[in-house]
C-alpha positions, 0 to 999 in steps of 0.5 A, a space after each residue: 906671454 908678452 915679454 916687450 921691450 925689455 927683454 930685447 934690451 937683454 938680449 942686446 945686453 948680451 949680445 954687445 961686445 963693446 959698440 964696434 963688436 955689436 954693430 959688426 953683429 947687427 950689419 952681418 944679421 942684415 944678410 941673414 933673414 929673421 927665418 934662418 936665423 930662427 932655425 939656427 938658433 931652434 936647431 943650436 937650442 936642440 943640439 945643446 939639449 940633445 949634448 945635455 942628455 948624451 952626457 947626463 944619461 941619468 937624467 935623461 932618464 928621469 926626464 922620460 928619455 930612455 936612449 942612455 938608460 944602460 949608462 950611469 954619468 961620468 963623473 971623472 974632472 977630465 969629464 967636467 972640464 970637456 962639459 965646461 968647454 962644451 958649455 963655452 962653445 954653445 954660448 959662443 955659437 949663441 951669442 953670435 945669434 942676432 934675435 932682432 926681429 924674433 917673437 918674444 918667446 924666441 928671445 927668451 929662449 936664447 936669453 934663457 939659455 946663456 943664463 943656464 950655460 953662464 952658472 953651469 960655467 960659474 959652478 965648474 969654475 967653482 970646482 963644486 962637483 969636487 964635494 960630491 957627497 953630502 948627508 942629504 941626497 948625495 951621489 952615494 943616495 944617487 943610486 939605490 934610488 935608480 929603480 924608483 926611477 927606470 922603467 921596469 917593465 920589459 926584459 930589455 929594461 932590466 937588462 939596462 938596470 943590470 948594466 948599470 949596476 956593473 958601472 957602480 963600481 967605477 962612478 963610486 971610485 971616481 967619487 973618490 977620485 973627487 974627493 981626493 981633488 977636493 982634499 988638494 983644492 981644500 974644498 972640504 964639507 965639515 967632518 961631522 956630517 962626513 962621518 954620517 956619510 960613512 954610516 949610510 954607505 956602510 948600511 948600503 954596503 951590509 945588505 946582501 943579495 935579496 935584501 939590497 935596495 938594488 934588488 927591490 926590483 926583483 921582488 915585482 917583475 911585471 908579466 912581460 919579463 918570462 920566467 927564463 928572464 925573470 932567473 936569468 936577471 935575478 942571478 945577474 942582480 944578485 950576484 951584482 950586488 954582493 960581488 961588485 956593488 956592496 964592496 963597492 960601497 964598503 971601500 968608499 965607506 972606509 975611504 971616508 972614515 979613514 982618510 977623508 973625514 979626519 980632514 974635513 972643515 971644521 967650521 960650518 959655514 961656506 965662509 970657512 973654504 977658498 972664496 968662500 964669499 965669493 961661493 956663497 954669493 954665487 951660491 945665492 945668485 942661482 937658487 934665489 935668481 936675485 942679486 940680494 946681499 947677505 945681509 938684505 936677506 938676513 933681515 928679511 928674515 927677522 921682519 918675516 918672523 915678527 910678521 908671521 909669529 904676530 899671525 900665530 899669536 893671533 890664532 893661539 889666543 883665540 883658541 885660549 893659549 898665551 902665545 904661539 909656542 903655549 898653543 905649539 906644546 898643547 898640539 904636540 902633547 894631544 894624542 889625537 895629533 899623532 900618527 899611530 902608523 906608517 899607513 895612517 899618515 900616506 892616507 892623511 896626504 891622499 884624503 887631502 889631495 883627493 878633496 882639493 883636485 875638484 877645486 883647482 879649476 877655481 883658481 886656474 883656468 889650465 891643469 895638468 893631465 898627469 896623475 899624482 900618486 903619494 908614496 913613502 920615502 925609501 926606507 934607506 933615506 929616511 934618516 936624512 929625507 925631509 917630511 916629503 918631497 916631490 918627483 917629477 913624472 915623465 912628459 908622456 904621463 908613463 911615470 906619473 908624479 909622486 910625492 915622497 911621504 916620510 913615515 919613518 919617525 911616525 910616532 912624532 909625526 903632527 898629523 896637522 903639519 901634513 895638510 900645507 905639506 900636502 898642497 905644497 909638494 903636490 896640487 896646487 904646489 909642485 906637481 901642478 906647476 911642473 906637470 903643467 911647465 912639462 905639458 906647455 906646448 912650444 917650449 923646448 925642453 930645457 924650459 919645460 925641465 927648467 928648475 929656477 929654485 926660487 920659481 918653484 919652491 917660491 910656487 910651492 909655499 904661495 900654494 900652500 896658502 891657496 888651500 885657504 883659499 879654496 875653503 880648507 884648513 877648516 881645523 885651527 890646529 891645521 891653519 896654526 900648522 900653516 902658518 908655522 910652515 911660513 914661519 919655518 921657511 922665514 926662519 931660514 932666511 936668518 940661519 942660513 945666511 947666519 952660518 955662511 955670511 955671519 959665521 955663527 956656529 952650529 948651536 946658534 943656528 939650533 938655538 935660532 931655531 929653537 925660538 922661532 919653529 915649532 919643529 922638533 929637536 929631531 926635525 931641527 937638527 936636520 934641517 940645521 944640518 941640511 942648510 949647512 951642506 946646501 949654502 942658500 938652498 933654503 933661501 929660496 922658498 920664501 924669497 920666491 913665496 914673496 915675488 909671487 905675493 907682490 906680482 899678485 898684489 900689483 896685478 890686482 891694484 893695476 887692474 881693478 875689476 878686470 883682475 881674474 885670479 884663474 888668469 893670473 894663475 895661468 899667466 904664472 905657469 905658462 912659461 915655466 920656471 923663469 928666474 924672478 926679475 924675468 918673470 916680474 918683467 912678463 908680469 908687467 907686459 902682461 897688466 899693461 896688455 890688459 890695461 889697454 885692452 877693451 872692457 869685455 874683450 
């Protein structure tokens, strides 16, 4: 990738400390070859990664790396400060490093780096780690997933399951201690979604030995672990789970009940805490990585809508309804359109990635090696879970990618929705972009696990137009569902910013909502609920969904003839997820090299 001219001026931007401080830069870097400074800043971008994963062992193991798998977070303040001043003193000892004279892609990855030091310093400051629990996945979800994330295939690593479910105890009473901060710093979520809380974690805290989500693994010991282990470790589980983890759970249940959610806001929107704007605006810097006010976005929004409801209109018409909404009802009082079973709608997401894999190679010149697997959702998410979500594999292709399908509420589950969920969460949405940003030679690990929320949910809803592309959506039905996924991420842009910047209240997001989705009630209450507990999470999608649009269509109104969708696709992915203005600045040096370059070449 080519990153020119402008991301030195960033760099410098960075670097400067007033004139004087970054000309004593430049004169001490003189003395300093390009090599050495290279290796400093190589071996400073591993020792903070290596830092990162000492001090997140959960999501070391996510990312494939087992060394800490024994050991859950620390989630204590004394902790979150001593990140913060780690944090500090990485960005010091960065940028104290002159790139002058770097390739391109080192420059980026002191740029990129300072970006991601700067809004973990932001989200400290901010105190947000003081609102650790939510009703969509927080910390109280965090750990009945573990065994859907470990590798449980050896004795060894059940022995570092095990030791971790003895820690629960200790993370669950260091929640509390948060939130007691958060109580003292008035840093509250609002009470009603505390009080779903306290229902998940006493259904949690009701499941005795065997049954426990924590047991699951019991239930399939693979043939390494002996029959001696396999007793030793399934009473070490069990007894875990009633004597130290479900009491665990139930104090942290009626600490919520009792003494946390009665003080809970009672406002809806972020507006309603300390900083309130202040939070809301950083909140939009880091998932939409653009300076975007507020208001900007809230009429985005509107024309989004008027665009798409237009499209929907179309397509209704032509089918024989009045509107969108007439063809909208139709579909939701077909029997044919419903799913009758669990097992019915995990089949219809894997017919659709299975017919799409053997088309990819039309759109992208590189695809991922790791596999896709479709699976459900655990049973003990599916209240709050979304339709489906995807999970990452590892890098080594050990644990391959899944995308979680929600087959709780499969009675009212629209068959038609599923194809652009499909090819959203799995090829060539998430799983393709992420597969390919872990497997890209050449860039450290912070950048192939980088999650810039507008790159890659932005990625994810621009994919799922590709499918059309490649021939699908043959039904009406299932492009009128597309079509409505687009309408249902614009639609967002107005409730989101609607609750936290323009105050509405809750039955305005839900009458919004109403009027401009094809989303069930059940669906709608959720999603309201979700925006409310995650400030601009969902504004992501469609601002990212529209850089990708108009960097495709710049690239083919610059190149003409030369334009090749395969290699723009690659052009997209080959760094990984980067924030939007930089991937618009790669975009632009990557048209002007071919612009310059001879035909045919």
């Amino acid at each position: 990738m080519r990153f020119g001219l402008y991301f030195a001026a960033v760099a410098a931007g960075i670097l400067a400390n007033g004139v004087g401080g970054h000309l004593h830069l430049q004169a001490a870097a003189t003395k300093v070859s390009v090599e050495e400074r290279g290796r400093a800043l190589n071996a400073l971008i591993s020792d903070e990664w290596e830092y990162e994963m000492r001090e997140s062992p959960q999501r070391a193991t996510v990312y494939g790396d087992y060394r800490y798998n024994d050991q859950l977070d620390d989630l204590s303040i004394a902790h979150q400060q001593q990140s913060r001043s780690a944090f500090m003193a990485y960005l010091v000892r960065l940028k104290a490093i002159d790139t002058d004279g770097f390739p391109e892609k080192e420059q980026l990855d002191k740029t990129l780096l300072i970006d991601r030091l700067t809004r973990r310093i932001e989200d400290i400051n901010l105190k947000n780690y003081e609102m650790p629990v939510d009703q969509i996945d927080g910390i109280q979800l965090s750990y009945p997933q573990l065994q859907t994330i470990v590798p449980l295939d050896s004795s060894q690593h059940y022995e570092d399951y095990v030791a971790r479910l003895h820690q629960i105890p200790r993370a669950l009473d260091q929640v509390i201690a948060l939130l007691r901060a958060g109580e003292r710093d008035r840093l509250l979520p609002p009470r009603y979604l505390l009080e779903k809380t306290v229902a998940q974690c006493q259904d949690i805290a009701a499941e005795p030995g065997e049954t426990s989500v924590f047991a699951l693994p019991l239930h399939s010991f693979p043939a390494t672990v002996s029959a001696t282990d396999r007793k030793r470790l399934h009473d070490e589980i069990v007894s875990a789970v009633d004597t130290e983890i479900r009491p665990a759970y139930g104090k942290l249940a009626v600490f919520i009940r009792d003494d946390y959610a009665p003080k809970g806001r009672k406002d809806p929107g972020v507006w309603a805490l300390p900083d309130g704007e202040v939070r809301y605006r950083a909140a939009i810097r880091t998932m939409t990585t653009t300076d975007m006010t507020p208001e900007e976005i809230h009429q985005l929004g509107l024309e989004q809508l008027k665009e798409i409801e237009a499209k929907m209109n179309a397509l209704a018409t032509q089918q024989g309804f009045a509107d969108w909404k007439a063809y909208d009802r139709a579909l939701k009082r077909d029997p044919r359109m419903l799913a009758t079973s669990r097992e019915q709608i995990l089949e219809v997401y894997r017919r659709y990635i299975v017919a799409v894999e053997p088309k990819l190679g039309e759109l992208f010149g590189v695809l991922p090696k790791a596999k896709l697997i479709i699976v459900p959702v655990e049973e003990f998410r599916e209240k709050s879970a979304a339709e489906a979500s995807y999970r990452t594999g590892t890098p080594d292709g050990s644990r391959p990618g899944r995308v979680m399908v929600n087959t709780g509420d499969f009675e009212h589950t629209l068959l038609p929705a599923s194809e652009a969920i499909a090819y959203h969460e799995g090829e060539p949405g998430h799983h393709l972009q992420l597969s390919i940003q872990q497997e890209t030679p050449g860039l450290p690990p912070f950048r192939q696990h980088a999650g810039y929320t507008a790159y890659t949910e932005g990625w994810a809803l621009y994919a799922e137009e590709l499918g059309k592309e490649m021939g699908f959506y043959q039904k009406p039905e299932n492009d009128f569902e597309r079509l409505a996924s687009e309408q249902f991420r614009a639609t967002r842009l107005v409730v989101d910013t609607g609750v936290h910047y323009k105050r509405w209240t809750r039955d305005q997001m839900v009458a919004f909502f109403r009027e401009h989705s094809t989303e069930t009630d059940y669906s709608i209450e959720a999603e309201t609920d979700r925006y409310i507990a995650r400030p601009a999470q969902a504004l992501a999608y469609k601002i990212g969904q529209l850089k990708f649009l108009e960097l495709r269509k710049r690239a083919q109104d610059q190149l003409g003839d030369r334009f090749d969708i395969r290699a723009f696709h690659d052009e997209m992915l080959s760094g990984g997820a980067l924030p939007l203005g930089v991937l618009d600045a790669q975009t632009k040096a990557w048209i002007a090299a071919l612009k310059t370059r001879p035909a045919g070449r």
